[in-house]
C-alpha positions as CSV (number, residue, x, y, z in Angstrom):
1,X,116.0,109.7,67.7
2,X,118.8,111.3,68.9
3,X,122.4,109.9,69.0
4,X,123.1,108.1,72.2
5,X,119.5,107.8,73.4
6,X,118.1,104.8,74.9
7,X,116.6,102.5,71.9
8,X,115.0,99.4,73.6
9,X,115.5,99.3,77.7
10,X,117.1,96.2,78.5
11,X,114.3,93.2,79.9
12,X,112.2,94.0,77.1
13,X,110.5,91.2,75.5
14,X,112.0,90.9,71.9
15,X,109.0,90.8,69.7
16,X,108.0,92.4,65.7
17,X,108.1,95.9,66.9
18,X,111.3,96.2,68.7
19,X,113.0,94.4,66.1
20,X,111.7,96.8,63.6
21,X,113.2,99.7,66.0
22,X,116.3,97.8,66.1
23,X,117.2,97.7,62.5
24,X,115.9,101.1,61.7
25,X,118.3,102.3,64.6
26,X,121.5,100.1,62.7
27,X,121.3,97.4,65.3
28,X,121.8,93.9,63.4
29,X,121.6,91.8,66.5
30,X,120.3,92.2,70.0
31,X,122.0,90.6,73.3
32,X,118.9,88.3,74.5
33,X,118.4,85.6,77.0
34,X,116.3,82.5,75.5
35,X,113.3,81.5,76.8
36,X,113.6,78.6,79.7
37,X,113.4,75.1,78.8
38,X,110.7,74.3,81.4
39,X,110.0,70.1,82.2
40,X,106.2,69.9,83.7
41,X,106.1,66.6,85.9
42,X,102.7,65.0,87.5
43,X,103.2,62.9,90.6
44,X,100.6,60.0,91.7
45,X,100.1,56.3,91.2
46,X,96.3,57.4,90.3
47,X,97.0,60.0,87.6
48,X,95.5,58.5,84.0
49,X,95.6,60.4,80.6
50,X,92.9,62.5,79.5
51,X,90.1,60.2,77.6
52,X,91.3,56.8,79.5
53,X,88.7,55.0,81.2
54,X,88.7,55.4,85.7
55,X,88.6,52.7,87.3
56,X,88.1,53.3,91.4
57,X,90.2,55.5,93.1
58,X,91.8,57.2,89.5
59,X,91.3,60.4,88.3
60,X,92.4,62.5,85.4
61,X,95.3,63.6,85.1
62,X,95.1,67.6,84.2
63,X,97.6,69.7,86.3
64,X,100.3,69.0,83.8
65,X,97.9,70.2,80.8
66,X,97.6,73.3,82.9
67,X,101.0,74.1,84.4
68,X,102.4,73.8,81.1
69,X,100.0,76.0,79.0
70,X,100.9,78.6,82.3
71,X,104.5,78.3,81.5
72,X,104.1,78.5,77.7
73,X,101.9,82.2,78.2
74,X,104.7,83.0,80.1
75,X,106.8,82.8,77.0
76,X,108.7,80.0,78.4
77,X,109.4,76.5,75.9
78,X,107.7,73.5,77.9
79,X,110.5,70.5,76.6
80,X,109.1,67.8,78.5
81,X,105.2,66.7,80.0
82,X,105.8,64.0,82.3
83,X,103.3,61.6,84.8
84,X,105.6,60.2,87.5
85,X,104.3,57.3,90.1
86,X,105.0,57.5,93.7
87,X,108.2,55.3,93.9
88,X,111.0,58.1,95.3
89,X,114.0,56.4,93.8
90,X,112.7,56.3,89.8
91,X,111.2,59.8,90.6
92,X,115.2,60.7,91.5
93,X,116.1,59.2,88.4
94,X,113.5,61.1,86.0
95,X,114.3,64.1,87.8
96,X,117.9,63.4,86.8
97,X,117.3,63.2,83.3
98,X,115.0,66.6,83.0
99,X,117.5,68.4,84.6
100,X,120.1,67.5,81.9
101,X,118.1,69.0,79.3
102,X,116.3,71.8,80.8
103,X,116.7,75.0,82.7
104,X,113.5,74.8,85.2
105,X,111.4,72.0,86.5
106,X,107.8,71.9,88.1
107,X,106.4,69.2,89.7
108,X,102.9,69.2,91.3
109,X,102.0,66.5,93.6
110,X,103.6,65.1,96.1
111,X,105.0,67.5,98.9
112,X,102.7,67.6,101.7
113,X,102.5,65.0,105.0
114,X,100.9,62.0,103.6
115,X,102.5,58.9,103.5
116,X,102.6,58.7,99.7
117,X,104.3,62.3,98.9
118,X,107.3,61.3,96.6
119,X,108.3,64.6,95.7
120,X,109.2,65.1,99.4
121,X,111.0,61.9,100.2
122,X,112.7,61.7,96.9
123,X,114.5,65.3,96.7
124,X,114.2,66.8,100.5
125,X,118.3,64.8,100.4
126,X,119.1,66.4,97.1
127,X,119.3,70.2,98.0
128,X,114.7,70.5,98.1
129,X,113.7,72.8,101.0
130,X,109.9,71.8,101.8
131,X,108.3,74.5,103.9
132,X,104.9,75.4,104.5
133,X,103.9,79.1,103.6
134,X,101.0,81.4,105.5
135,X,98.4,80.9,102.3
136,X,95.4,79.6,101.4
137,X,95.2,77.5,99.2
138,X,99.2,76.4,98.4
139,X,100.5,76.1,101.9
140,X,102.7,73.0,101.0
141,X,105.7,74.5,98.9
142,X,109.2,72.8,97.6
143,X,111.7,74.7,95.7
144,X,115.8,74.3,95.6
145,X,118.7,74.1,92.7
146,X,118.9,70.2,91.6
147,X,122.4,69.0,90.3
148,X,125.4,69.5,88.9
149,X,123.6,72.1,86.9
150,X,121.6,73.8,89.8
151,X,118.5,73.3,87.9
152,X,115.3,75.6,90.2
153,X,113.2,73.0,91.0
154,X,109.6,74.4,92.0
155,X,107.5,71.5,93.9
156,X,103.9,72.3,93.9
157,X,101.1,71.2,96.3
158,X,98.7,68.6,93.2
159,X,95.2,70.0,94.2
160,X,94.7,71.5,90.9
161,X,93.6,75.5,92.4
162,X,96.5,75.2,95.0
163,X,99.0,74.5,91.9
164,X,97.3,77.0,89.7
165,X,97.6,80.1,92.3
166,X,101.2,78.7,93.5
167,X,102.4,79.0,89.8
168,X,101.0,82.4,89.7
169,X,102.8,83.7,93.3
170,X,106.3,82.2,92.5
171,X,106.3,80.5,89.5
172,X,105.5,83.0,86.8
173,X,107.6,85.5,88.4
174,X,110.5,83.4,88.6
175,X,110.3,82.8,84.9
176,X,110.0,86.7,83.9
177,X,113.2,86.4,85.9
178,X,114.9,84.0,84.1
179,X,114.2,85.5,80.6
180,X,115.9,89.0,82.0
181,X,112.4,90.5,82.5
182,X,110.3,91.8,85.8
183,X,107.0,90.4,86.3
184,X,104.2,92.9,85.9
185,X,100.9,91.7,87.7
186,X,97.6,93.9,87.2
187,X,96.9,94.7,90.6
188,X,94.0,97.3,91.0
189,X,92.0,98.0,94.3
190,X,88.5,96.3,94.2
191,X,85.4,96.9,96.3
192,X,83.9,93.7,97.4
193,X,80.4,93.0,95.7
194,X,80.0,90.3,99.0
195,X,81.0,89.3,102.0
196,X,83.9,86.4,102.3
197,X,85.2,84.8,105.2
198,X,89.1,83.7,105.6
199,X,91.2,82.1,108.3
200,X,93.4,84.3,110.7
201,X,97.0,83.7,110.1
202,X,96.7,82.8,106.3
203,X,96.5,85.0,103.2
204,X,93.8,84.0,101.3
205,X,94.4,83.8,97.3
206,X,90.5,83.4,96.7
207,X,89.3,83.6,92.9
208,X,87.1,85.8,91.9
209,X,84.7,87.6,89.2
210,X,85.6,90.7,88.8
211,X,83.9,93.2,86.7
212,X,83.9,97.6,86.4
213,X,80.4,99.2,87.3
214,X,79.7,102.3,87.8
215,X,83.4,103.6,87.9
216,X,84.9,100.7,90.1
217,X,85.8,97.1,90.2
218,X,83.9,94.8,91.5
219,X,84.6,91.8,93.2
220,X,82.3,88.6,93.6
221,X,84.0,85.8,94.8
222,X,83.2,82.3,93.3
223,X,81.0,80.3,95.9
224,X,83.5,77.3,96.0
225,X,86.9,78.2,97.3
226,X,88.0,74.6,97.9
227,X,91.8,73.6,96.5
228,X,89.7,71.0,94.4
229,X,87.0,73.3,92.7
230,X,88.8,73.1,89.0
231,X,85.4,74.4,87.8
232,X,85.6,77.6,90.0
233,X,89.2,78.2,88.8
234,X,87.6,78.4,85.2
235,X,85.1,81.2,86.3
236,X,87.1,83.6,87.7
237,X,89.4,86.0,86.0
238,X,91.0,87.4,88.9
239,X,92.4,86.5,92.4
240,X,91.4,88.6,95.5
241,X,94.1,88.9,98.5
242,X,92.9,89.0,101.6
243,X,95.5,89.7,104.2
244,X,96.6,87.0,106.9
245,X,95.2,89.3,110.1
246,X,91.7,89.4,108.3
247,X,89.0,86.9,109.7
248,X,86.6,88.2,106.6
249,X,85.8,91.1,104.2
250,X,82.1,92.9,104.0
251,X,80.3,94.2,101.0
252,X,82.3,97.4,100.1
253,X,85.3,96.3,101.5
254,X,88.1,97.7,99.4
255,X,90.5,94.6,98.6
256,X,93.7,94.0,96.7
257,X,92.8,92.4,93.3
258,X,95.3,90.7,90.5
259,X,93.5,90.4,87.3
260,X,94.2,86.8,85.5
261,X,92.3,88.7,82.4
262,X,90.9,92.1,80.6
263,X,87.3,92.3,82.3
264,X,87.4,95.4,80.1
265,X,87.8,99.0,81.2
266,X,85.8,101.0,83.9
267,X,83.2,103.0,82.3
């Protein structure tokens, strides 16, 4: 290489390879950010554990298992897993403690208009903004700096495909952010393989199978688009956009698509 040219561009991710470049090029350290100390907390009275019997009106508790295996392939360090109930002055408290210890804090649960969303009534007075965003699903949406420390706080909507896709619009990118980085989606341009319907006034984030035939991607939608279709979620490997001034897309529909994984390449 020659003398003075760029080695390793800054908000690259540090891994074997770049440290091998490094020392070759007489570097013995690097300037890096860490990775964020993320705290995952659950909200609801009727959250139980994975394996623990239900009794009526409980349900398993898995947006927590999620959210933090999201953060961790995001190359963040998940410090804390946490199921909080729905009194708003011990949820104050908790939230209190993680943000002594951590850099970032996501909550699900809790932020819409019922009468039992904690997350709202506990941190709207402590510097939480709680607005509702033009999307479906993950139109209930909390975020603010916590603290002394200013710790981000992202509040998600608990149904467990409106947390999913809300992590992916502004939680990932906020912890590419953090780590000095820019968050890289894969977005290609998809043809629809069917028709889907969406409301007016609402971008739709609806999951999808996406697969390359015949030199393009395309794009099935999963039948169940509900927030609570878990099952769905685990099907698709991408998630199609449909714009907010679109009532529906027909077969052969060119559509925005953002790959969750390799469907392989287009033959």
């Amino acid at each position: 290489m020659a003398q003075g040219a760029l080695v390793i561009p800054a908000g690259t991710r540090v891994n074997a390879r770049t440290l091998a470049l490094a020392a070759a090029t007489g570097h013995p350290t690097l300037p890096v950010r860490p990775r964020p100390r993320v705290a995952i907390v659950s909200t609801g009275d009727e959250l139980i554990p994975p394996g623990e019997p239900l009794s009526p009106g409980q349900i398993h508790e898995s947006n927590s298992v999620m959210l933090a295996a999201a953060c961790r392939s995001r190359g963040a360090e998940v410090v804390a897993t946490v199921a909080a109930g729905d009194e708003p002055e011990s949820f104050v408290g908790l939230i209190e403690d993680l943000a002594s210890e951590c850099d970032a804090i996501v909550s699900s649960g809790g932020v819409s208009m019922g009468a039992y969303d904690v997350v709202k009534a506990a941190l709207r007075e402590h510097g939480i903004e709680f607005v509702q965003v033009a999307m479906q699903p993950g139109k209930p949406q909390g975020f603010g700096l916590f603290g002394e420390h200013r710790v981000p706080v992202f509040a998600l909507p608990g149904n467990p495909v409106s947390s999913f896709v809300s992590f992916e619009v502004f939680v990932a990118p906020a912890l590419e952010a953090m780590m000095g980085g820019t968050h890289e989606r894969r977005v290609v341009t998809g043809v629809m393989g069917h028709a889907l319907t969406s409301p007016r006034g609402k971008t739709q984030i609806a999951r999808a199978v996406t697969t390359p035939e015949g030199g393009a991607w395309v794009v099935n939608p999963v039948v169940g688009q509900g927030s609570h279709f878990v099952a769905d979620l685990v099907r698709a490997n991408s998630l199609v956009i449909v714009p907010a001034d679109a009532e529906s897309l027909a077969a052969g529909d060119e559509v925005e698509v953002w790959l969750l994984s390799d469907p392989g390449p287009i033959p």
